[in-house]
Every structure is written in C-alpha cells, then in structure tokens.
C-alpha positions in Angstrom: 105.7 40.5 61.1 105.0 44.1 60.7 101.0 45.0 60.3 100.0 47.5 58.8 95.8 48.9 58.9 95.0 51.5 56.0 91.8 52.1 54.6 90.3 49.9 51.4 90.8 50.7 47.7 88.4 48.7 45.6 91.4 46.3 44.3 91.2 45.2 47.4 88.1 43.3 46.6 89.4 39.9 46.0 91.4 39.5 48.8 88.7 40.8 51.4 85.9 38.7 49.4 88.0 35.5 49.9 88.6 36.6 54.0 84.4 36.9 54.4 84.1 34.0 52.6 86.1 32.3 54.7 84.3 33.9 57.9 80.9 32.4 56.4 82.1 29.4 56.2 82.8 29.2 60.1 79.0 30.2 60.2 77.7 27.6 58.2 80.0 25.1 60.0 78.6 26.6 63.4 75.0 27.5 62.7 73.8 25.6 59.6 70.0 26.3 60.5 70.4 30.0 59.8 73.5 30.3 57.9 73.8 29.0 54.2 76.9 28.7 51.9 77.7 31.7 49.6 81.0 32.8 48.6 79.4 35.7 46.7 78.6 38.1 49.8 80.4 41.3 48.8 79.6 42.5 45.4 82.3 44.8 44.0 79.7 47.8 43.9 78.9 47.4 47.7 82.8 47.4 48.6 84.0 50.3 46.1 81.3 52.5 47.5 82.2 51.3 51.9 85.9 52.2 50.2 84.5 55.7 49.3 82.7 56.2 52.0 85.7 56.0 54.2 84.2 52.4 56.0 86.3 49.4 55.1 90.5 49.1 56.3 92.2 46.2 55.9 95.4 45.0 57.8 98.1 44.4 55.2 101.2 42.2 56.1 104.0 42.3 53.8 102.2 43.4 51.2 99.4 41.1 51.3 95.8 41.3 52.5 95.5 39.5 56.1 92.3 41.1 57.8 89.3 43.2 56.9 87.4 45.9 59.1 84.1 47.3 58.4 82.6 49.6 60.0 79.5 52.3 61.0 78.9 55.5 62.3 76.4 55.9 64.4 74.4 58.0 66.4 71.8 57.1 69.2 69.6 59.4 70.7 66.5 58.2 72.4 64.3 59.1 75.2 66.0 56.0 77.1 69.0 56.4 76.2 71.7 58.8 77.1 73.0 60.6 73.9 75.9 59.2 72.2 78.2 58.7 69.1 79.7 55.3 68.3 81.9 53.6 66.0 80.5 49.9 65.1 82.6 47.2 64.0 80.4 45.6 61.5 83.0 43.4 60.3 86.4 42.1 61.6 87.9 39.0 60.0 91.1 38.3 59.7 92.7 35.3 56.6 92.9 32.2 58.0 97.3 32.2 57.9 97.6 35.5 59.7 94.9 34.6 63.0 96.7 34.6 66.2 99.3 36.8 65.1 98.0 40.4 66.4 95.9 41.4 63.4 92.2 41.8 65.7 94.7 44.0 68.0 96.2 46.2 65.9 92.6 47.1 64.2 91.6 47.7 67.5 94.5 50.1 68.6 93.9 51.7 65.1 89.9 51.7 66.2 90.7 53.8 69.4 93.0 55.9 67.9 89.7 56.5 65.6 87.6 57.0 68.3 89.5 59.6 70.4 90.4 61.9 66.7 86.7 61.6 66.0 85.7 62.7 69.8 83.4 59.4 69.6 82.1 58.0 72.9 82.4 54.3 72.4 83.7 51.2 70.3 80.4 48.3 70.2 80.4 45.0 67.6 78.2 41.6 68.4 80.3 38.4 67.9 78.7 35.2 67.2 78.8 33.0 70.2 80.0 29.8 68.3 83.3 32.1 68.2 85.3 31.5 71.1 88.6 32.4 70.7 87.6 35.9 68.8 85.3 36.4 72.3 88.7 35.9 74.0 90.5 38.8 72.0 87.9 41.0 72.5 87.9 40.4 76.0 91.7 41.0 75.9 91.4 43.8 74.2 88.8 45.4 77.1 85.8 44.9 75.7 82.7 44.4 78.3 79.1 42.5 77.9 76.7 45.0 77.2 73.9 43.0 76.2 73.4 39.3 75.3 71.0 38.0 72.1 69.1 34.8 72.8 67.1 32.6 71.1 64.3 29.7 71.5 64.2 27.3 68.6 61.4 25.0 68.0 
C-alpha cells in the first residue's frame, strides 16, 4: 500500500469529518465524564480556511482518504523559556481500516521533513492517555515525555 501525505483541499471534508468522528468516539468510549458524542466537530468553514491556511494534510491511499493531520505554528518566547519555533500536531487520526499500516509514520517523516525546510526547532502534540497503542507509535517514532497533564476528580 503506497501512502501518500499532501495538504487538504476543502472536498476533503467528508472524509476527514467521518476520521474525527471516529477519533471522538474513542474519547467518549474512554472518558465519558468529559467527552460527549458529536459527529458534527468540523464545520466546513473551519476546515476550508486550516486548508487555506496551509494547516491540514491528509494521507491518501489509493485514492482514498485514510488519515488526517492538523497542525500549528508556533512560537514561544518567555522569560523561562529558551526561545523557540515549533510545529504542533493538533490532530493526527488515521480511518479506522488503514491503522497499523504506517499512516502515523509516514505523517511523521513528512513532519520532519517539515521541520528541517522550515528551520523549526521541534515537533510537540499531547495524546490522550486512554490511547495506548498511538503512545506506542509515538514512542517508536522518537518522541520523548516532556511533561505529563494530571488530574484529581471528585
């Protein structure tokens, strides 16, 4: 299976809204106490304008949608920090049919090749920690802990 990462055109909207779907569906599953269902989480004007703005790819296999990237620029610069510019993965999901088949890995080498054209200083993203085997790519891809979200519930 050959995979191919380009970046989004708006008629691409059906096919990525069905892949977050699907990806908020694993949330609710996981975490129903924060998450709720809604299939509706990527209105058409929010998509064409990440399209425009040169911040949404998707991985196509033979011709069809299998995985969605989002992404953001930016920049930090505080007095704690030192100085830097980073690419964030916002979103990475891939269709259900096409996971385990190299998808996360090709956005990723598509990512760094991203990163070094850009002269950008790192790659971050958060992954929810109900996700386990997307935790293992990551790691397998050379990704690091760099900081760790917790919570107390009532």
């Amino acid at each position: 299976m050959e995979i191919y990462i380009r970046p989004a055109v708006p008629e691409d909207h059906g096919a990525v809204a069905g892949i977050i779907a699907q990806v908020q569906r694993m949330h609710v599953d996981w975490r129903p106490d924060i998450y709720r269902p809604n299939d509706d989480l990527l209105p058409l004007e929010a998509f064409a304008d990440e399209c425009a703005r040169g911040l949404a790819f998707v991985a196509e296999c033979d011709g069809q949608v299998a995985g969605v990237m989002e992404i953001v620029y930016r920049h930090i610069e505080t007095p704690a920090h030192v100085t830097r510019d980073i690419v964030f993965v916002d979103t990475m999901a891939v269709d259900e049919p096409f996971r385990g088949k190299g998808i996360g890995k090709a956005f990723f080498h598509y990512l760094k090749q991203m990163k070094e054209e850009k002269q950008l200083d790192g790659i971050e993203l958060q992954v929810n920690a109900k996700n386990t085997a997307a935790l293992r790519m990551y790691e397998k891809c050379g990704f690091t802990f760099k900081s760790i979200n917790m919570e107390l519930l009532d």
